[in-house]
C-alpha positions as CSV (number, residue, x, y, z in Angstrom):
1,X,-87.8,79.8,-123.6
2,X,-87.7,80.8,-120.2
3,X,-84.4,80.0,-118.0
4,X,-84.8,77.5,-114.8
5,X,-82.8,79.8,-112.8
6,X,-85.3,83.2,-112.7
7,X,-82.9,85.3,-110.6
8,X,-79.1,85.2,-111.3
9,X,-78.5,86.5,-107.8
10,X,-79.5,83.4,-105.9
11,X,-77.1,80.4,-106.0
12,X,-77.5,77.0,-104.7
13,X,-75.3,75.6,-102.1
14,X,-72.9,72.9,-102.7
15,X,-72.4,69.5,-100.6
16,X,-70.1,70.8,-97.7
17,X,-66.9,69.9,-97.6
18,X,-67.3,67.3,-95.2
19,X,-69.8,65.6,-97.6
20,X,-67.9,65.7,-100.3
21,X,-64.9,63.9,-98.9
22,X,-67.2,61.1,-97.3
23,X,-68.7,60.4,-100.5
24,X,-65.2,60.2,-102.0
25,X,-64.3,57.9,-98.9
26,X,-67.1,55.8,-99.9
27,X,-66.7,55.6,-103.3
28,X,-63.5,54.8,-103.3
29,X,-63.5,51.7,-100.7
30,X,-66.3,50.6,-103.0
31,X,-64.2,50.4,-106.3
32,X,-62.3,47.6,-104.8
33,X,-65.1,45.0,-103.7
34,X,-67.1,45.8,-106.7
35,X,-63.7,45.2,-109.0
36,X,-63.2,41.9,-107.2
37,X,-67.0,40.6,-108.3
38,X,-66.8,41.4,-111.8
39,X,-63.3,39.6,-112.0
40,X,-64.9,36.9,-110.0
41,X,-68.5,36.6,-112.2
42,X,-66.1,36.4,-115.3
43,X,-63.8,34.2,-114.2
44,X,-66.9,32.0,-112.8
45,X,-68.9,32.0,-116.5
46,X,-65.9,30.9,-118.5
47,X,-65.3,28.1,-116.3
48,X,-69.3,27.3,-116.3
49,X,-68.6,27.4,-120.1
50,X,-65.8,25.0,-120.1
51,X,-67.3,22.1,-117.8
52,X,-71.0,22.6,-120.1
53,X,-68.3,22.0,-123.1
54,X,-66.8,19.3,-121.3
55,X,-70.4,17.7,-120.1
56,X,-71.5,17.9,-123.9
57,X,-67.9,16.1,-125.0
58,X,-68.7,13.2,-122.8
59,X,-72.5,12.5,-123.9
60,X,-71.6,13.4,-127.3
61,X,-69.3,10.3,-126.7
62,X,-66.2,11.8,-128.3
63,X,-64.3,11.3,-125.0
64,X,-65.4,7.5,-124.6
65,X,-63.6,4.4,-125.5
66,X,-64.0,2.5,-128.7
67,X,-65.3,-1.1,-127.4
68,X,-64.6,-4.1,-129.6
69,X,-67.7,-5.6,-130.7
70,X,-67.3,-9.5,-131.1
71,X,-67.7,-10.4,-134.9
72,X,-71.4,-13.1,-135.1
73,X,-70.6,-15.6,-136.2
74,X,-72.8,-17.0,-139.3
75,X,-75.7,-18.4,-138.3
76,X,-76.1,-22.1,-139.4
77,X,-80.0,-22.3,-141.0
78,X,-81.2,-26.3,-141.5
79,X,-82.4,-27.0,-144.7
């Protein structure tokens, strides 16, 4: 198999200097804002998740008072 790289002597040039601390610079003041929005996205789906378990309490009805129900009274049939 023949190597990419046909002549040894010949060698690529690297990102200058100024390049490569740019994209450091860049990098690294992106790490915080992206850190913030997954704490944030995470935070924001567990409380979605505990006001759609909350929603489902209340029309399951396990959160709603027990009414009393007045007793009827036996109907009177004529004979």
């Amino acid at each position: 198999m023949a190597s990419v790289n046909q002549n040894p002597q010949v060698k690529v040039n690297p990102l200058p200097e100024s390049a490569k601390h740019s994209a450091e610079l860049f990098l690294s003041l992106a790490t915080g804002p992206m850190l913030v929005g997954v704490i944030s996205l995470n935070r924001i789906g567990s409380w979605l998740q505990q006001v759609g378990e909350a929603s489902e309490e209340v029309f399951r009805g396990a959160r709603l008072p027990i009414l009393p129900f007045p007793d009827t009274p036996p109907s009177s049939s004529n004979d």
